[in-house]
N, C-alpha and C positions, 0 to 999 in steps of 0.2 A: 531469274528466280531460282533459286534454287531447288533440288528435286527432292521431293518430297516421300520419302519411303514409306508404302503402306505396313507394308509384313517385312520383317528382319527374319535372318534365318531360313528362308524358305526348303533348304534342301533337310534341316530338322525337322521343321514341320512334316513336310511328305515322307521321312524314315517315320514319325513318329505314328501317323496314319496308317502306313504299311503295315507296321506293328497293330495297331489296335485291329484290323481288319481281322490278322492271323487270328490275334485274341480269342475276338468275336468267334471264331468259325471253328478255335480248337474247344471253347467252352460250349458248342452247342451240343444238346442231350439228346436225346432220342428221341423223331419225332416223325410225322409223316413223311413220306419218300418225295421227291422232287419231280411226280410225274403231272406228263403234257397235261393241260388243260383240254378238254373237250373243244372241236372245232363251234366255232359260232352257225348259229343255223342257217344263215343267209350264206357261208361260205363255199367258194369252189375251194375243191381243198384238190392240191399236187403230195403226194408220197412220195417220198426219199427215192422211191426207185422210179421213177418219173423224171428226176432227172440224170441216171446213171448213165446214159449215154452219152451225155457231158461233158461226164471225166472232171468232178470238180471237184476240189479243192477244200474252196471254204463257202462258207453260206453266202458270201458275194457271187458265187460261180453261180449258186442257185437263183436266189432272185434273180438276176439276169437273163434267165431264160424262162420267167413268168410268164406265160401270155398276154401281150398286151396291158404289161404292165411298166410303170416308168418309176424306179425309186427316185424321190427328192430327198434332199439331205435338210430342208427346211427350210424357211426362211431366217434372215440375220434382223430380229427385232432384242427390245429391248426385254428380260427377263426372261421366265422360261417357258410359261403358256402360248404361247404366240411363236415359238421358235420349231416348234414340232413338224417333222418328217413326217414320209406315212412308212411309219416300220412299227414294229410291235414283234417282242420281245417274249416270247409268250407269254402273247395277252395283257404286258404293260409295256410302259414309254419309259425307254432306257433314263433314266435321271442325270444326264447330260446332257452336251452341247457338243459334243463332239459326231462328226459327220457319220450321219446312217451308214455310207460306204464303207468306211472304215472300222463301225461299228462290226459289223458280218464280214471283215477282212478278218477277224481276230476268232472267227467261231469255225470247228474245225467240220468240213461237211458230216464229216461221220458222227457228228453229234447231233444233226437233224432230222429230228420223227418224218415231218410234212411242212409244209407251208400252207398256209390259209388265204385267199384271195379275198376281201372284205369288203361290202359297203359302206362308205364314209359314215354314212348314219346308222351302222351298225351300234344296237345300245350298251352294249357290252366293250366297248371300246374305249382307249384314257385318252385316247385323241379327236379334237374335233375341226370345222372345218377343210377337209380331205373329200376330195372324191372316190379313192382307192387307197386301200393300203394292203400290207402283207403281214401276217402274224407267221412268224417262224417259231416252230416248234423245237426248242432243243431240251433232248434228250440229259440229265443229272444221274438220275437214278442209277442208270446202267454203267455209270463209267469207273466204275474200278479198275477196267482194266486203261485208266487213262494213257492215252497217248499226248505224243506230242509232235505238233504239225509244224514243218516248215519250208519256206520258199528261199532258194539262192539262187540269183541270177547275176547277170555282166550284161552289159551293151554298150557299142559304140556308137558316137553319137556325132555327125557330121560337122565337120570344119574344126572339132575341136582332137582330133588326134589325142583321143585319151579314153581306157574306161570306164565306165560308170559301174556300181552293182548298186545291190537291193539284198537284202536279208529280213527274213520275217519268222519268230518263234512264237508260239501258241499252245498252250500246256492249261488242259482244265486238271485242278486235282479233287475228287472227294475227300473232301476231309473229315466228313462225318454222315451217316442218313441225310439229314437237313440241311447240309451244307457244305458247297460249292466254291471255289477259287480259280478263277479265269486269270490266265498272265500273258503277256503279249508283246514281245520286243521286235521295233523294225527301225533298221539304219538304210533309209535310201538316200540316196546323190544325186547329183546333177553336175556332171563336169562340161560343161559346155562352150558354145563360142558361139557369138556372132559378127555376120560382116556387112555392115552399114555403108552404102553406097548415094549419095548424095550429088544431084545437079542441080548449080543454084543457078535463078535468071534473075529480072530484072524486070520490071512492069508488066502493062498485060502484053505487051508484042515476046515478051519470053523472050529477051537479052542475054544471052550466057555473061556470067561472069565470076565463076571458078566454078570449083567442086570440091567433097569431100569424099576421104576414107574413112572409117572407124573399124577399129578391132573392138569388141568384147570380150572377156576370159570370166563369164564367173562359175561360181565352187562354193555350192550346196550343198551341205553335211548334215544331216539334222539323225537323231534317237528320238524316239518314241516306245516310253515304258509306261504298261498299265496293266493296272490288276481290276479286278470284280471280283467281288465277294455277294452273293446269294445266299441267304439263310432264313431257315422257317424255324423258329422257335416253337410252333404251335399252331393248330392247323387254324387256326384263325388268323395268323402275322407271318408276314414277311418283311424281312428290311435286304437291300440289294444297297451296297457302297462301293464306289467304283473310287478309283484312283488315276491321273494320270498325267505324266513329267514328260515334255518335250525340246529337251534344247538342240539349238542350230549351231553352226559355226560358218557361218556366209560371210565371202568376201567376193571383190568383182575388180578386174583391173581393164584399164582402157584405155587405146592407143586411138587419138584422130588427129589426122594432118588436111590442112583447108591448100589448095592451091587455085592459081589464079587461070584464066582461060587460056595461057601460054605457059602453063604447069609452073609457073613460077612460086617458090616457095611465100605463103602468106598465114598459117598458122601452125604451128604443134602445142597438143594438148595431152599428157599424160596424167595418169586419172588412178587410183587407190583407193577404195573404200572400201574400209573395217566395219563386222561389227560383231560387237562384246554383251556380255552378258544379254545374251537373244535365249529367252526359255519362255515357254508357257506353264503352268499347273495349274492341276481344275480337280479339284474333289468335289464329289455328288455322290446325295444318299436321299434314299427313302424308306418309309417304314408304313403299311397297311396295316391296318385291323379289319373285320369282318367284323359285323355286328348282328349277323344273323337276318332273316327274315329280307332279306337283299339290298342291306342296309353296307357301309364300310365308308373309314374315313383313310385319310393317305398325308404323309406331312414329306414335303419334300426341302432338300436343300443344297443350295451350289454354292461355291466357293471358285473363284480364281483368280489368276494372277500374272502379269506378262509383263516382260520388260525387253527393250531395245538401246542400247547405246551404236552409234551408228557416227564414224569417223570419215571425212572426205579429206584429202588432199591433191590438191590438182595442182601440175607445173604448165604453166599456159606461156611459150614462145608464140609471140607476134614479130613478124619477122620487117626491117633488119635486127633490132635491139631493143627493144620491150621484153622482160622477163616480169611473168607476176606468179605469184605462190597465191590459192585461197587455199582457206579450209575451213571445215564444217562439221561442228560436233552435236551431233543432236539425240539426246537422252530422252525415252520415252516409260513411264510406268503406266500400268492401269490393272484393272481389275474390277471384279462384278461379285455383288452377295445379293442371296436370293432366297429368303424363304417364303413356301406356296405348303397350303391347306386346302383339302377337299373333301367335300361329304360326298357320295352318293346314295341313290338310295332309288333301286328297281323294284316297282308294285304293278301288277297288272299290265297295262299297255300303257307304262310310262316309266320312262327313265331318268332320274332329274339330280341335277349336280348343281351344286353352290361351294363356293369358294373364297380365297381370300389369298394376293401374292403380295409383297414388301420385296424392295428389289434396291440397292445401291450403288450406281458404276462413278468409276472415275477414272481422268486420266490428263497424266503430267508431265507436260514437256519443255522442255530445253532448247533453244536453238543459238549457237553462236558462229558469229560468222567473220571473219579476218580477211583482208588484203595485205601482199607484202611485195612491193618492188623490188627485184634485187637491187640490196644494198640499204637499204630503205628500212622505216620502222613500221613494225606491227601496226596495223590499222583497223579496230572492230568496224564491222557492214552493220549498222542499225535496221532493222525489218520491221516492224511491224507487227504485233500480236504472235510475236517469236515465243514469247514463255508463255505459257496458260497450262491452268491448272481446270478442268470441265469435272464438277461433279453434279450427278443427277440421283435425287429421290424422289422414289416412285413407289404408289398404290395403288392397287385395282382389285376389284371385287366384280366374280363373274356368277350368272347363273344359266343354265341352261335345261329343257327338256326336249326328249326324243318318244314321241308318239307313235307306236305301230298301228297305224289308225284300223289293218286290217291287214291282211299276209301282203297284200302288193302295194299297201300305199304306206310309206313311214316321213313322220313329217318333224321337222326339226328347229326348234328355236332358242336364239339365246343373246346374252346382254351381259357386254363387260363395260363397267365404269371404272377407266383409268385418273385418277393428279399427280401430277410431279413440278417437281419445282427443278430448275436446272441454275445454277451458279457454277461463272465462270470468275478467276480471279490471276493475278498476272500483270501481263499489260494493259490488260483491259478490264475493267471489273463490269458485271454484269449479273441478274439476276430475273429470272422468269418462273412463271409457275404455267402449266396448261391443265386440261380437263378435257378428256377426252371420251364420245358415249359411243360403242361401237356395238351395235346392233347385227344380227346376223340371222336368216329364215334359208332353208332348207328342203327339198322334196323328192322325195325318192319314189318309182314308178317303177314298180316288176313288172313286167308285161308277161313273162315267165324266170324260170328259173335261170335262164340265161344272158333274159334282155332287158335291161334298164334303161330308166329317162331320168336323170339329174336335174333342178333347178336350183342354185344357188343367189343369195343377195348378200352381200356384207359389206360393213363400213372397214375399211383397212388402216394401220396410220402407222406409217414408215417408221425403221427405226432412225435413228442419226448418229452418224459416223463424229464420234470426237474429233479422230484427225482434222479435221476439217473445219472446226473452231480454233485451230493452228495454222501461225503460214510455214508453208515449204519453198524451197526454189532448188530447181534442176540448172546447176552449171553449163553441163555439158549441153542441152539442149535452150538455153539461157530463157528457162519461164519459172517464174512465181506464181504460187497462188497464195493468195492473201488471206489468214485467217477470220473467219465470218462470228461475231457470237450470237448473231442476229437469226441463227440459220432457223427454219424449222421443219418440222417434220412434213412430211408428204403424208397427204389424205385421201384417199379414195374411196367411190361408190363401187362396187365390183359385183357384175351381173354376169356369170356363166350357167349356159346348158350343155350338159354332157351325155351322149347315150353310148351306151357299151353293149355289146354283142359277144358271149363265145357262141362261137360255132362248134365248135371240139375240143377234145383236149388241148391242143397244139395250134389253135386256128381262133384269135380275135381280136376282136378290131372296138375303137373307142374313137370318135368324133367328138370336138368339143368345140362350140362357139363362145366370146366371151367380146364384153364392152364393157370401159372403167372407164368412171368420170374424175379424172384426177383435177385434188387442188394441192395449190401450191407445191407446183411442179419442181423436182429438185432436177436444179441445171448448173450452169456457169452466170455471174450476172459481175457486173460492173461498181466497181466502189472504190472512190478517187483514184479511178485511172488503173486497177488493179484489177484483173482476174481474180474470181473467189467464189465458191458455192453457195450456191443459193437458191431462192425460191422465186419463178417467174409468172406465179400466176396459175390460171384451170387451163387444162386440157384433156384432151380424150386418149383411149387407147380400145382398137377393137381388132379383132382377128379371130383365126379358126386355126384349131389342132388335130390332127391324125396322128394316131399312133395301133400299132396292130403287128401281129406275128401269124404268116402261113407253112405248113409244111408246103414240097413241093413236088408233094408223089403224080399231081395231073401232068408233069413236064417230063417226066422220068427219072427223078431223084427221088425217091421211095427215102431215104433218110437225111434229108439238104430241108432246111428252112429258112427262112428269111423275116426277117423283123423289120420294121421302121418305123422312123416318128418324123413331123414334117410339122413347124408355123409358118401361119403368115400372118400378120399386125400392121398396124397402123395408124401410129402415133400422130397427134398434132398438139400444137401451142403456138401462140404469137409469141414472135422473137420482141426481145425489148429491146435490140438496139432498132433494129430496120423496122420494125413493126408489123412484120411480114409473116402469115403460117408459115411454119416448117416442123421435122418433125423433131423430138425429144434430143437434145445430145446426147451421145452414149458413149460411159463408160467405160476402159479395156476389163473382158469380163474372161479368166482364161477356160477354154473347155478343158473339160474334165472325160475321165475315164472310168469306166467301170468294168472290173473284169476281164482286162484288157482290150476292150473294145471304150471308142470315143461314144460319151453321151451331149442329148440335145441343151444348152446353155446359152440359149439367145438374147436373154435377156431385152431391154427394149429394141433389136434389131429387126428389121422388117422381114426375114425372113431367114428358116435354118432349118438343115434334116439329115437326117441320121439313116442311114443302110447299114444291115449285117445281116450279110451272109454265111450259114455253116449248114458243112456236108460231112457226116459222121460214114468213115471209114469202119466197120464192123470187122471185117476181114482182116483188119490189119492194127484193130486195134487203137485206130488213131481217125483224127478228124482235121480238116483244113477250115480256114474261110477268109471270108475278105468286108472290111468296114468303111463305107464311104461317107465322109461328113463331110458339109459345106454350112456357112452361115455367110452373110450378108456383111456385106462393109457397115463401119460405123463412121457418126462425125462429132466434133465439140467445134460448138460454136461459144469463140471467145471473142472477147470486146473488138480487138484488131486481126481476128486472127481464126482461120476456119482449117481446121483438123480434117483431112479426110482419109481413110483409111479401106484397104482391101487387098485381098487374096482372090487372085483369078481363079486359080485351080484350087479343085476341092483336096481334102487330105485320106489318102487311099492308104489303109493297113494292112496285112498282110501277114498270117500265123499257120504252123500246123502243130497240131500236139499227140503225145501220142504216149500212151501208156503200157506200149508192148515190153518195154524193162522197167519188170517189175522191182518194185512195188514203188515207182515212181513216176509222176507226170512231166513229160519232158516237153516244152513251148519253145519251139522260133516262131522268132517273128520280123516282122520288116516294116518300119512304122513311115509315113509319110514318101512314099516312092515316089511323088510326084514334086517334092519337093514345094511344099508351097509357104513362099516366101511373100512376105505382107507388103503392100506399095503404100507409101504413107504421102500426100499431098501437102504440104503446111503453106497457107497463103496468109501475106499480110498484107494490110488494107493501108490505107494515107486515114493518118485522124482514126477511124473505127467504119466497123464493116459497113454502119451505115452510107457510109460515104462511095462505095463501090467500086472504089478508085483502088487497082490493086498497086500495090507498092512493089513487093517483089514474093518471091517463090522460092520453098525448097522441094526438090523431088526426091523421093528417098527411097531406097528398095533394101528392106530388113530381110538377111539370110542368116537363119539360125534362129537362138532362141526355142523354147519349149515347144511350137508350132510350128517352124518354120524350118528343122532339122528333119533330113534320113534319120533314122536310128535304125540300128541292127543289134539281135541280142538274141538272149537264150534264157530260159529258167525252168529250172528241178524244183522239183513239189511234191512230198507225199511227208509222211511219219514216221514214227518208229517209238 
């Protein structure tokens, strides 16, 4: 099938954008100043100088050390309601799709007043569903004397003898009273390697009968450029248009040699894969009116656009004389359009919003596949649901009210009615429509101004990964999964109670219980003979969360704190081969970072938690600490074939920073000293796992890779 090009031109387009922005912000008149919005009354508010001991940076340094607080970057749903973080931009939801984190990676500290600590069911708020969020307050008005903020670093990074850096610029300009221009450029890397160690056996008595090596080398290059433009035309309107261009240039080379139990040579595999035009762009804009009397309506709109071309070439020696060449061209387009309307409208002890989103994704791919014997003629691999074209339109209309039934009780309800119709076309042609009513109640409980009780209910409904309406196949690991267009979304009943506690400024704690009644559980499921995602039916999911931050002046660290966050879960479903409870397949889901410390990412694993440690050095200027994170093995259970996965040891980080030469923040650090390298189990069964007959094993122990490397490094940080 040939690919299908949405947008021509796109690097016109985004000059063209750039351009109008400037426009926009040099034609803006004289008009009210761009000061903070008053904190919300329910607010713990933190002031700028709350977190100077710090030593931060950018307003990610800051959120980081909320109290008992955890940024999420959102959920991955369809359109843009439902994708919301808990951040708040003073006082709105940035009109993107791009990650909270990296959102406040681009904001320079010295531009924020406070942060505001907030009740989900606060009514003044453009996000809903949250237990917590944070409204950071940046400063507009003041910055004429704008600076420009940024970060240079190097590290090395184990097994790969090579180094990596990181660059990040950050430039707000006034360009008029009314209006503002945020710019933001970062090139990070990843020069890496891993080394894949393999012992294969033979039935369940564990036969030896070879092993493998693997080399990995790859080399991640990516830019990230984006602008924001803020302008108040009128003290009744705002429009905020952000802008933002990401292209990669990834490639990955791979050397594995298979030998036999007497090292006898039995395979080499050399391995290449390109890939070409790899960029993202996403432009998002909103425009607010005020209507007076606490009235305001808001029109939002997204725009984006992604493409992947992605080249394999493998030279596979089977040894004494079999030489075969594959390769593997696979072209990916897609992209999403979004436009969202909202009223609200605050009277007395009610706050009530209605709305209306239209939302368009699609996404187009290509897969060809070639065998060639030396000497021999080109041979296309026929796959299976290899080209597809997934496009999906979608409506939904929401409404919702926030009830302050009285200062401690505020109660919250609300109803979105989603349809869309999804067509897939290709190898397969297919077309479906759904209808979706998702209901959501709400109850907030001040017991005082410090302590609250959460009760939440809501209908949830997953979004759906296109990839996945496409088959792929891994060479080197030799698995397919088979394109699905039957897939559908996951649904759940979602019942959480959360209570939160400060104690002090520096000292609180948040507990959360939660049970989901999931249907049509998305997992791996069977279809002729073929691995492929899919839906296997209800099941459950329940667990409890901790998270909290204490100083630690009762031990004798008068300026040392300590954070953590801590799940535990547990997932069930009957398996459809065996017909047996187990729990959820999972996903590789990678942790992430915040402020250079690892954040909690468990995803459906049974269990995961987060330690950091800092002790702020006064005397000297400078602060140390140490970050311990562990999560839980994962499995996928396929038709023949059971995935098992695990890291013994937790991953121990290791920083000191220190601001004594001036006028810059100088970081080492020492990321993963304990080395933890992942043990991957791969078992296949005779027939399918029902059968329990195991067939043979591979044992694998992955060193390297983003998790499973030392890194050692360094980076400067201030402005000028």
């Amino acid at each position: 099938m040939k690919v299908r090009e949405p947008v021509s031109g796109a690097s016109h387009r985004a000059l063209s954008l750039a351009v109008l922005m400037l426009g926009l912000a040099s034609a803006a008149q004289a008009a009210p100043s761009l000061t903070p919005p008053a904190p919300a009354s329910a607010a713990t508010t933190f002031q700028a100088a709350f977190f100077t001991p710090y030593n931060p940076v950018t307003a990610a340094d800051m959120v980081g050390r909320v109290p008992g607080f955890e940024l999420r970057d959102g959920d991955d749903r369809r359109g843009f309601g439902a994708t919301a973080g808990n951040l708040l931009i003073n006082g709105e939801r940035p009109s993107t799709k791009t990650l909270s984190s990296d959102l406040l990676k681009r904001i320079p500290a010295s531009s924020v007043v406070r942060i505001d600590l907030l009740s989900g069911s606060d009514a003044s708020v453009d996000v809903r569903g949250q237990s917590q969020m944070v409204n950071v307050i940046v400063s507009q008005a003041a910055r004429q004397d704008a600076s420009t903020t940024y970060t240079v670093g190097a590290r090395h990074i184990q097994y790969s003898n090579r180094i990596g850096w990181v660059t990040q610029l950050s430039r707000t300009f006034t360009l008029a009273p009314n209006a503002t221009l945020a710019v933001d450029f970062q090139s990070p890397n990843l020069l890496g390697r891993g080394v894949v160690q393999e012992r294969l056996t033979n039935g369940a008595a564990a036969i030896p009968t070879g092993s493998r090596l693997q080399l990995q080398k790859p080399q991640n290059i990516g830019l990230t450029s984006s602008a924001n433009l803020r302008w108040r035309p009128g003290p009744s309107d705002s429009v905020n248009l952000s802008l933002q261009v990401a292209p990669t240039w990834n490639d990955l080379e791979i050397v594995q040699a298979e030998v036999s139990p007497t090292n006898a040579p039995r395979q080499l595999l050399l391995g290449q894969t390109d890939y070409d035009r790899n960029y993202t762009v996403e432009f998002g804009g909103d425009w607010e009116h005020r209507l007076g009397s606490g009235a305001s309506i808001k029109l939002i709109t997204l725009v984006s656009n992604s493409s992947v071309d992605q080249h394999d070439r493998f030279e596979i020696q089977t040894f004494p004389s079999s030489f075969l060449t594959r390769t593997q061209d696979r072209s990916t387009r897609g992209g999403e359009r979004i436009v969202r309307g909202q009223f609200k409208w605050q009277a007395a002890a009610h706050a009530l919003e209605v709305g209306a989103e239209g939302a368009f994704n699609y996404r187009d791919t290509t897969l060809d596949i070639t065998n060639q014997l030396r000497g021999g003629p080109v041979v296309p691999l026929a796959l299976a649901v290899s080209d597809a074209r997934v496009e999906e339109t979608r409506g939904e209309v929401f409404a919702s009210d926030i009830w302050t039934v009285n200062p401690r009780l505020t109660l919250e309800a609300g109803l979105n009615v989603e349809v869309s119709r999804i067509t897939q076309t290709g190898d397969q042609q297919k077309e479906r429509s759904f209808q979706f009513v998702k209901p959501r109640v709400s109850a907030v409980y001040a017991f005082n101004p410090k302590s609250s009780l959460r009760f939440s209910l809501q209908r949830d409904v997953a979004q759906l990964d296109f990839a996945e309406f496409s088959s792929a196949i891994d060479f080197v690991n030799t698995s397919t999964i088979q394109g699905n267009p039957n897939l559908a979304p996951e649904k759940a009943w979602k019942a959480r109670i959360e209570w939160e506690r400060q104690f002090a400024a520096r000292k609180a704690m948040t507990v959360a219980v939660f049970a989901d009644k999931v249907q049509d559980v998305h997992d791996l499921v069977d279809i002729g003979g073929f691995d492929a995602y899919g839906n296997i039916g209800d099941g459950t999911r329940i667990g409890i969360e901790l998270r909290g931050s204490t100083p630690l002046t009762a031990i004798g660290l008068p300026n040392a704190e300590l954070r953590f966050n801590g799940l535990y879960q547990r997932t069930r479903v009957t398996d459809p081969i065996t017909g047996e409870d187990r729990a959820f397949s999972i996903p590789l889901e990678r942790q992430g970072t915040a402020a250079g410390a690892p954040v909690l990412n468990a995803g459906n694993k049974p269990w995961a938690y987060v330690i950091n440690f800092r002790d702020n050095l006064p005397t000297l200027s400078s602060a140390w600490g140490v970050s311990l994170v562990q999560w839980a093995g994962r499995e996928e259970y396929r038709r023949a074939e059971l995935y098992e996965y695990d890291r013994a040891k937790p991953r121990l980080d290791l920083f000191f920073e220190t601001t004594a030469v001036k006028p810059v923040t100088i970081r080492i650090f020492a990321n993963n000293l304990l080395g933890a390298s992942e043990e991957r189990t791969r078992t296949f069964f005779k027939g399918s796992r029902a059968s329990g007959v195991v067939d043979r094993t591979e044992l694998r122990l992955f060193k390297g890779g983003p998790e499973g490397s030392r890194a050692l490094g360094f980076q400067v940080s201030g402005r000028f």
